[in-house]
C-alpha positions as CSV (number, residue, x, y, z in Angstrom):
1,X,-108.4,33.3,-10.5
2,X,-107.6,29.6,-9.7
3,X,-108.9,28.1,-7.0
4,X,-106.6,25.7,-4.8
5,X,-107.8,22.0,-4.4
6,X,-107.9,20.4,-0.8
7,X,-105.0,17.7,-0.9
8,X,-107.4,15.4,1.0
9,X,-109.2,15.6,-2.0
10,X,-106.9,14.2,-4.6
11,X,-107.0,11.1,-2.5
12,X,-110.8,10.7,-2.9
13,X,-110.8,11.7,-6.9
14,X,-108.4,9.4,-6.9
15,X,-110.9,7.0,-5.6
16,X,-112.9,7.7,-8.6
17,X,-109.9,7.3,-11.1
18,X,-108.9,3.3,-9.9
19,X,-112.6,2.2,-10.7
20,X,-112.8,1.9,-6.4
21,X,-116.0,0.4,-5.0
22,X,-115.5,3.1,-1.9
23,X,-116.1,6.4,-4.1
24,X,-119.8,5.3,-5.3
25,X,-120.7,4.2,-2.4
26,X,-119.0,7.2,-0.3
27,X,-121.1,9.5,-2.5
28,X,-124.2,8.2,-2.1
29,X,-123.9,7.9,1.3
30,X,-123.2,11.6,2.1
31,X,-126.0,12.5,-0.4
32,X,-128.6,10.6,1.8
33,X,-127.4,12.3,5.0
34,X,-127.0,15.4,3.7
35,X,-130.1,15.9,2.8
36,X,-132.1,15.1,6.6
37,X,-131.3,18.2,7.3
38,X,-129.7,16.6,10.6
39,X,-125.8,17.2,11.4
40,X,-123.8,14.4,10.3
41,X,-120.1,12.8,10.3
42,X,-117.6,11.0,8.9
43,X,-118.2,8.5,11.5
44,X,-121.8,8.4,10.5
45,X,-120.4,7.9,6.4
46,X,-118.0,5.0,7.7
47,X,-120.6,3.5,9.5
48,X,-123.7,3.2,6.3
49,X,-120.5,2.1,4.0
50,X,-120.5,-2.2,3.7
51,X,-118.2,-4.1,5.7
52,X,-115.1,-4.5,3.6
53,X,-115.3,-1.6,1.5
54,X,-112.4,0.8,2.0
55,X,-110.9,3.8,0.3
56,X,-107.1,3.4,-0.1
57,X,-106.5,5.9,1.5
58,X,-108.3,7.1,5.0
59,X,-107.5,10.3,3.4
60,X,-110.0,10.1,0.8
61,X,-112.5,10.5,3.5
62,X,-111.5,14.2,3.9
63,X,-111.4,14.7,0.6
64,X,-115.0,13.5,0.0
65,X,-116.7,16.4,2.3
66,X,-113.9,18.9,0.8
67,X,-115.0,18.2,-2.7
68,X,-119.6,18.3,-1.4
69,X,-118.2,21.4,0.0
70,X,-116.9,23.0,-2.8
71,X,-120.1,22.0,-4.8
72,X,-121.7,23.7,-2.4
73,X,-123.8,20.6,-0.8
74,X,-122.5,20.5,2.5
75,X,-121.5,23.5,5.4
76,X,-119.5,22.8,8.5
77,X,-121.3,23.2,11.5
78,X,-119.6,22.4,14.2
79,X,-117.5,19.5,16.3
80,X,-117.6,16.4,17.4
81,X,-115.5,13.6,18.9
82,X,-115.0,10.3,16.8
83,X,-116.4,7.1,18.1
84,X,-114.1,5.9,15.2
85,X,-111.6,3.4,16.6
86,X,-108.5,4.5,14.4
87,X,-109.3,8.2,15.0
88,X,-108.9,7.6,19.1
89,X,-111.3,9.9,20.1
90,X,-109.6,12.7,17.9
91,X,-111.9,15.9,16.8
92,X,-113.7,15.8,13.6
93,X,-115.8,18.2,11.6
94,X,-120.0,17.7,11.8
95,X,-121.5,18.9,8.4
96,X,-125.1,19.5,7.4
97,X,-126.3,19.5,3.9
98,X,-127.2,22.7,2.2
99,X,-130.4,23.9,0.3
100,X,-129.1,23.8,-3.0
């Protein structure tokens, strides 16, 4: 059986593929929240990333908790509203990290 990729997430393997300073730190970042145990954001991931460091794509931010949540690392949990300026107030996931 194949198993259909997210498209959001060819944006952030792409990420990987350019040599980008975004994917490491993206990773790491969502590694560290996800395991507090707390619910978390892609507010919260934009936030801990330095000043300057971008994906090139906002896409690839999608892609980053579709891919953790295929590996199993993260869950959905719920809803939240952006405080993100480009996202307008606009609904975005909250995820927590798994036990694996």
């Amino acid at each position: 059986m194949t198993t259909l990729q997210h498209p959001a997430e060819d944006a952030y393997m792409a990420e990987a593929t350019i040599l980008s300073e975004w994917q490491p730190h993206a990773d790491r970042i969502i590694k560290q929240l996800a395991a507090t145990g707390r619910p978390f954001t892609s507010d919260d991931v934009r936030r801990a990333i330095p000043h300057g460091v971008t994906p090139h794509t906002p896409n690839a931010y999608g892609g980053l908790f579709q891919a953790w949540k295929r590996l199993g690392l993260i869950r959905p949990i719920g809803y939240a509203l952006s405080t993100h300026p480009a996202r307008h107030g606009g609904v975005i996931r909250q995820w927590v990290g798994t036990t694996h």
